[in-house]
N, C-alpha and C positions, 0 to 999 in steps of 0.2 A: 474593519472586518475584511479578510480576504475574496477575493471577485473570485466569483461563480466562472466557470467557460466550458462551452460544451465540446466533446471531445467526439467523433465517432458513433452521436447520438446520444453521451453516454455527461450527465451532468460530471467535473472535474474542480475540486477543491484545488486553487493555486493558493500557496503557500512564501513567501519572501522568507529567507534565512540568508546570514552571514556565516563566516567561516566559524566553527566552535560551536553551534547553536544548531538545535535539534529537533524534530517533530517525533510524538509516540503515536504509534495507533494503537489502540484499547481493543482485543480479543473478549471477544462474548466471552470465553473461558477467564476470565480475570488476568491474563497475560497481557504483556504490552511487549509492541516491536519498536524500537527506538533508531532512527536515522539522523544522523551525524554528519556535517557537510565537512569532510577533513580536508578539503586544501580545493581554492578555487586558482588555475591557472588559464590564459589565454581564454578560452571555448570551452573548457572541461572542467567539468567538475566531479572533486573524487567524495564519494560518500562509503561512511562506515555503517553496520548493521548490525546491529545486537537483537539478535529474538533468541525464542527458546530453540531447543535442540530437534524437536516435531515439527516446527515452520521452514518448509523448504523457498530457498531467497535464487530465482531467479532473472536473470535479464531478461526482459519482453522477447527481446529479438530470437533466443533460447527456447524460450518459450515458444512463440509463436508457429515455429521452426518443428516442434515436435506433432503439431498437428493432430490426428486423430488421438494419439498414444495421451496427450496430455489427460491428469485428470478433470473432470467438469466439476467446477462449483455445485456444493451444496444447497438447494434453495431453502431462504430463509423460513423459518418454522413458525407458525403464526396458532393463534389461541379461537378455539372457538366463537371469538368478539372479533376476531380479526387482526387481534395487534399482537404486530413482532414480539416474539420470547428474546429474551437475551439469556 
């Protein structure tokens, strides 16, 4: 089972992949984003991204960079009893 590590407060699933071998993440919409570890060299590692055409894929640092403007998460939608909708 992969080690739990806390990131920024923020609990972080690490994941071990070799080159050719891939992790999905499963959208509540029934969609999945699939990452790709295509070529590890020296310190870097280059990864591919296949999602759908509505999933905008960028770099943190991109990201972070854009500041106010960025959009904010949607917070999860929960039922009457309390538990998450998917």
């Amino acid at each position: 089972m992969p080690a739990a590590r806390f990131y920024e407060g923020v609990k972080m699933l690490i994941l071990t992949r070799k080159r050719d071998e891939s992790i999905l993440i499963l959208c509540p919409s029934g969609e999945c984003v699939e990452i790709l570890v295509s070529k590890l060299e020296n310190e870097r590692v280059k990864l591919g991204v296949n999602a759908p055409s509505n999933v905008r894929i960028l770099r943190k640092e991109v990201y972070d960079a854009m500041g106010e403007v960025r959009p904010k998460p949607e917070p999860a939608k929960t039922s009457s009893t309390g538990a998450k909708q998917v």
